[in-house]
N, CA and C of each residue as an Amber inpcrd file, in Angstrom:
protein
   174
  17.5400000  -7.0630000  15.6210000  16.6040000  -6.2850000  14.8350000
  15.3490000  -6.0070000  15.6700000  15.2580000  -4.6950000  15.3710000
  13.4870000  -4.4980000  15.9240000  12.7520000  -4.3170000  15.2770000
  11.1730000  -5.0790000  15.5440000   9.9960000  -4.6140000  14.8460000
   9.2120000  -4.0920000  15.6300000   8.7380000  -3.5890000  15.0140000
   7.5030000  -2.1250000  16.0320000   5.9050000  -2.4480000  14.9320000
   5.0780000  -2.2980000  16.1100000   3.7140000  -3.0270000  15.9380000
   2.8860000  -1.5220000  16.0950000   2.4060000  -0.8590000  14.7590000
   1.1490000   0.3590000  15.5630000   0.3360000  -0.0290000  15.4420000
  -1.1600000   0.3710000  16.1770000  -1.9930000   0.0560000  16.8000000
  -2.9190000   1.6540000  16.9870000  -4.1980000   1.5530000  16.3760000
  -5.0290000   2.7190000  16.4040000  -5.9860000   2.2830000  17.6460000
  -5.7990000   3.7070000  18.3990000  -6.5490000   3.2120000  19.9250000
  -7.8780000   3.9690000  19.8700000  -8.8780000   3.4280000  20.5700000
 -10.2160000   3.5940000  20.1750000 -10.7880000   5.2380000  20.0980000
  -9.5990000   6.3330000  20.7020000 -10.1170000   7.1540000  20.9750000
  -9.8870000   8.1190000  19.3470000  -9.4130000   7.2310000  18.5090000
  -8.8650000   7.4070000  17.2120000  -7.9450000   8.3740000  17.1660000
  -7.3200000   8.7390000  18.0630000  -6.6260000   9.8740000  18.7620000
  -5.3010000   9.5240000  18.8560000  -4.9570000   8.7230000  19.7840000
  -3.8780000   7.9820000  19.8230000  -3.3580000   6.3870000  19.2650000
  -1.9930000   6.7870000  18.8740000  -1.4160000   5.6880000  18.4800000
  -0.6360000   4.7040000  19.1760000  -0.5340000   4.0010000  19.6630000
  -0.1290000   2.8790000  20.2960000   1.0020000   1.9830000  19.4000000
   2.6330000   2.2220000  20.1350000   3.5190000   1.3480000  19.2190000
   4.2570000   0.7780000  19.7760000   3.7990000  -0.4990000  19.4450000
   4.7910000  -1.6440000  20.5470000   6.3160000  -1.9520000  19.7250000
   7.6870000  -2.2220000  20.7080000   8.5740000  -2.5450000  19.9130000
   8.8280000  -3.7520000  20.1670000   9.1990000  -4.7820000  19.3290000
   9.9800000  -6.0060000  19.6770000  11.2760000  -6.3510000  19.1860000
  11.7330000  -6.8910000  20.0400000  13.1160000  -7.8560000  19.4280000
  13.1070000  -9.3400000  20.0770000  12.7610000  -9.8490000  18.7730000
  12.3870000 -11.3090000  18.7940000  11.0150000 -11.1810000  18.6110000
  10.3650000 -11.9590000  20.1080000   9.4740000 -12.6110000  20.4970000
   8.9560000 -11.6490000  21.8690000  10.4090000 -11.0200000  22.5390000
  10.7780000 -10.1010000  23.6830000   9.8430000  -8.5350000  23.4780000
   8.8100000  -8.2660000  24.0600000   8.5600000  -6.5940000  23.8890000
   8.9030000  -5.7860000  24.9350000   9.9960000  -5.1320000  24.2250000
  11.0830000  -3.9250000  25.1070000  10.9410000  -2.6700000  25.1430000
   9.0250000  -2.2530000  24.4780000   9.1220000  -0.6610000  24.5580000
   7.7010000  -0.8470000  24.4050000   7.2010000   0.1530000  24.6650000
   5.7570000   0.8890000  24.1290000   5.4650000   2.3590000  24.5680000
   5.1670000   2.6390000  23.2260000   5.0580000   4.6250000  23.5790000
   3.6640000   4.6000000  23.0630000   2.9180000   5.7860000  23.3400000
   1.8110000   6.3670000  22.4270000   2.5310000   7.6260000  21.8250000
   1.5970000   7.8870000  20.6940000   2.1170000   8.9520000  20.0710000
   0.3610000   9.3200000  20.1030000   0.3250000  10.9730000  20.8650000
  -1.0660000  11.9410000  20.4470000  -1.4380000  12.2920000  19.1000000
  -2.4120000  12.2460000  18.0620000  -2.3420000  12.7470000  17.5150000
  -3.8590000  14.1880000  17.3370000  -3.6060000  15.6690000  16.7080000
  -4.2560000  16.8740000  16.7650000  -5.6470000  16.5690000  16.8090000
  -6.5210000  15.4040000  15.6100000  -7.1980000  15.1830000  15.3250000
  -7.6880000  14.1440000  15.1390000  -8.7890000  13.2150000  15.2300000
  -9.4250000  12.1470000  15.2920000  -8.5960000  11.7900000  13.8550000
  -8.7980000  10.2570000  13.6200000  -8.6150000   9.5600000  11.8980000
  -9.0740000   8.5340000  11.7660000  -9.6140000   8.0870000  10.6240000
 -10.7400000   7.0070000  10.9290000  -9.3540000   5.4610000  10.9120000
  -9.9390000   4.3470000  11.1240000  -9.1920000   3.5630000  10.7500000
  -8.5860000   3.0650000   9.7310000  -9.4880000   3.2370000   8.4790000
  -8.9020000   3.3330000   7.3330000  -8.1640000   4.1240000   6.9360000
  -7.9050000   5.9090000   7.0340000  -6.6470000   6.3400000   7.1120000
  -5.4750000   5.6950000   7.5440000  -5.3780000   5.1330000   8.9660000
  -4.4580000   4.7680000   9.8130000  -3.7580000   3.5690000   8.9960000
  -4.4640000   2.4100000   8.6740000  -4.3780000   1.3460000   7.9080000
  -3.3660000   1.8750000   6.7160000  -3.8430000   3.0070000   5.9200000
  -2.9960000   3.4310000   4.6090000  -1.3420000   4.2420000   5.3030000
  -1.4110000   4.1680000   6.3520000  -0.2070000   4.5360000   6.9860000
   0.4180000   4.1020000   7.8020000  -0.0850000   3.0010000   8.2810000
   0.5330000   2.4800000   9.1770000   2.1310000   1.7970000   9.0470000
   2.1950000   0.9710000   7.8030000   3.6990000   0.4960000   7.5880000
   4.5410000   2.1740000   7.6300000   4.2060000   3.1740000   7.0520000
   4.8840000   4.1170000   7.3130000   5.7520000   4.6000000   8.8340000
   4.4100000   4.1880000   9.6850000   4.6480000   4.9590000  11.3950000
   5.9940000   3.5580000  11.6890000   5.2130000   2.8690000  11.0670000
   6.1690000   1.1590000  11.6670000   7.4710000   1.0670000  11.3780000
   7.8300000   1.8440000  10.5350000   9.4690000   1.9490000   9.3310000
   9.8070000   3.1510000  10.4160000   9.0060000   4.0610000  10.7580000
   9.6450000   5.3120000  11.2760000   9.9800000   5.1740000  12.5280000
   9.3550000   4.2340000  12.9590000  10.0000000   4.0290000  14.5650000
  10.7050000   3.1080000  14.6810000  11.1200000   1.7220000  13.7270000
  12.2070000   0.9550000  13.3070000  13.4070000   1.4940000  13.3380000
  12.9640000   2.6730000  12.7810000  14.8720000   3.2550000  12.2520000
  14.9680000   3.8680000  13.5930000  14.1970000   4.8040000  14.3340000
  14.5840000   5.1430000  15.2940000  14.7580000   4.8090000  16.7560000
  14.1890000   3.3060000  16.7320000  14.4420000   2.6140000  17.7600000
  15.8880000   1.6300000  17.8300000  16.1820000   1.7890000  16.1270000
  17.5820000   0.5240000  16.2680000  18.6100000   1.1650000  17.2670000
């Protein structure tokens, strides 16, 4: 199983998503995004980005 960790990077711009299996981290991408978002947006979405790159990393 993998879990994937996002992470709002300071430039509020990019997203940062680590993958793991286990304990082991076997990936990390950024994803750009158009427009700044504060952290509290990110927070109300984040399990979302985390499920979406789960399924597409299995």
């Amino acid at each position: 199983m993998i879990d994937v960790e996002a992470f709002l990077c300071e430039d509020s711009r990019t997203v940062m998503l680590s993958a793991f299996r286990g304990e082991a981290l076997i990936s990390t991408e950024y994803q750009f995004l158009p427009l700044p978002i504060t952290e509290e947006v990110f927070e109300s979405i984040r399990s979302e980005w985390e499920r979406a790159w789960e399924e597409t990393s299995a």
